[in-house]
C-alpha positions in Angstrom: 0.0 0.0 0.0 1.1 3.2 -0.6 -0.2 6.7 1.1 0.7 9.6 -0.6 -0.3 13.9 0.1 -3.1 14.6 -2.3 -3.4 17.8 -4.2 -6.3 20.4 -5.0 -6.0 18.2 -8.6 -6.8 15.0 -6.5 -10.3 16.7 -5.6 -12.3 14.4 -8.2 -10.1 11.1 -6.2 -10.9 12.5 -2.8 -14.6 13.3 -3.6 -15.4 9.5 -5.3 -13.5 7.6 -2.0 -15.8 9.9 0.2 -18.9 9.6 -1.6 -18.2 5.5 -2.4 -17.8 5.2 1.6 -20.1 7.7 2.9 -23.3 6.2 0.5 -24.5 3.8 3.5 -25.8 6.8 5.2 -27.5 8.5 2.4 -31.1 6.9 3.8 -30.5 7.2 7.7 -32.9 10.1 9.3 -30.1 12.5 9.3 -27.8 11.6 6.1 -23.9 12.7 6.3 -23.4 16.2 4.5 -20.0 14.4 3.2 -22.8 13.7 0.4 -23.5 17.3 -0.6 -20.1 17.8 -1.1 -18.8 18.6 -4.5 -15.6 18.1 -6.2 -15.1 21.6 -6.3 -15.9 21.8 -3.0 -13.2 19.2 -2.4 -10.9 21.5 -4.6 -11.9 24.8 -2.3 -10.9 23.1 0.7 -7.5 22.0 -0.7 -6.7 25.5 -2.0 -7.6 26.6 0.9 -5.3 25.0 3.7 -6.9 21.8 4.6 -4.9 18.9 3.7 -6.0 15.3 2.6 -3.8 11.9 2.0 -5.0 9.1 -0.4 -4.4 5.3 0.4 -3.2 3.5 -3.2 -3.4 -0.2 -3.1 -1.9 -1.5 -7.0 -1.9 2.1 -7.9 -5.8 2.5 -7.7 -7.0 4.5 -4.9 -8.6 3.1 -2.2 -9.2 5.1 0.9 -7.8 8.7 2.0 -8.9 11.2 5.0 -8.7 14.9 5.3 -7.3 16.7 8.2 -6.5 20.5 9.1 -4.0 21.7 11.7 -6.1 23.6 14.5 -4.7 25.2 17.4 -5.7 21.8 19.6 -4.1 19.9 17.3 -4.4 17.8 13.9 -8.3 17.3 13.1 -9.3 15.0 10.6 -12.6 14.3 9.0 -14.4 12.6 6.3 -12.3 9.0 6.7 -13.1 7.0 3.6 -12.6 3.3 2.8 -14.3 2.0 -0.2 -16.9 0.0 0.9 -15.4 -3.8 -0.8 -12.0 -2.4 1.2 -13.0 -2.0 4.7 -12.7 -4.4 7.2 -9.2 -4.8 5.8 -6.9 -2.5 7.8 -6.6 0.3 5.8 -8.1 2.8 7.7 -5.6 1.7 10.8 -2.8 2.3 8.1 -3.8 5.9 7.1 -4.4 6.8 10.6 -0.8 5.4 11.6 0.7 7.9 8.3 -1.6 10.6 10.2 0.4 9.8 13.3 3.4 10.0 11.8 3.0 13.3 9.9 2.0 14.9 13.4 4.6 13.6 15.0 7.1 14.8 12.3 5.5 18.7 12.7 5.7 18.5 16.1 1.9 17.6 16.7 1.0 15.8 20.3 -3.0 15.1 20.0 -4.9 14.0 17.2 -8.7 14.9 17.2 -12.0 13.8 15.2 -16.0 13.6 15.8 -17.9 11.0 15.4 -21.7 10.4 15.2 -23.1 8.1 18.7 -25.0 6.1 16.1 -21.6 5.1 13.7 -20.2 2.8 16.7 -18.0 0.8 14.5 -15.8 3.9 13.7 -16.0 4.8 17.6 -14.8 1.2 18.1 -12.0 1.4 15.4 -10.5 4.8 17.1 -11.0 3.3 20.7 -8.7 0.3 19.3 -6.1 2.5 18.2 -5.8 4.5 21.3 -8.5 7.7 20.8 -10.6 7.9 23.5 -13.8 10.7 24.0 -13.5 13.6 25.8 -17.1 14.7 24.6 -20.1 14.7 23.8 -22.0 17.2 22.1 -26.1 17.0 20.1 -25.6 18.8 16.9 -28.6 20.6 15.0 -28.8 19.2 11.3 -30.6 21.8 8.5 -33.6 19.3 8.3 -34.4 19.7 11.8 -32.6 16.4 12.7 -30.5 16.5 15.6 -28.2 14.1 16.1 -25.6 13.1 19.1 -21.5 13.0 18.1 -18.7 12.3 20.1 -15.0 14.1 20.4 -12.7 11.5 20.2 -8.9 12.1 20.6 -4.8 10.9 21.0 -2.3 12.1 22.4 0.8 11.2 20.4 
């Protein structure tokens, strides 16, 4: 596997991993907004400071997360395994590159959210060493509102 930086030009990548992984919540009561996303978008973001890495298994891409340096410390958001991929240990292997990219800019916590409902990704972080520090119920634009968790590592 390899796990590379992505660029604004890997928006149309990043957007088809995200959509691909996030499309088993497009009929839940309160459906991801990763969905209304756009490849521009995508692109915005990228030009604009947030940061993404894509997972490559054979050269075809497979996964990838996006991630921002905040004051706190390296957030990251929109984890996406294609669906025939998960299960498999990729998402512990971008993580880890996450790790090691904080640790190499001098990064000591590693933060993410994570919807009370979505227990297997709660599980997968607790695994790994992330552990919540929060909880929070956050208003949806459909009237929804639904409960998420702060998870986080300290490096």
């Amino acid at each position: 596997m390899e796990i590379s930086s992505a660029q604004s030009s890997d928006a149309p990548i990043i957007h088809d991993l995200m959509i691909k992984a996030f499309s088993e919540y497009q009929n839940g009561i309160a459906p991801s907004s990763a969905l209304e996303e756009t490849i521009d978008s995508v692109s915005d973001a990228l030009l604009n400071g947030e940061k993404a890495i894509i997972a490559y298994e054979e050269n075809l891409p497979v996964g990838m997360v996006r991630f921002e340096l905040r004051e706190e410390g390296l957030y990251f958001y929109r984890l996406s395994v294609i669906p025939e991929k998960q299960g498999k240990g990729i998402a512990k292997k971008i993580l880890k590159y996450l790790e090691d990219y904080a640790n190499n800019i001098g990064v000591s916590t590693i933060l993410c959210k994570v919807r009370m409902t979505v227990t297997k990704n709660i599980q997968l972080y607790s695994s790994i060493g992330y552990h919540i520090y929060d909880e929070e119920m956050v208003n949806k634009p459909n009237g929804i509102t639904i409960k998420v968790v702060s998870m986080k590592k300290d490096l």
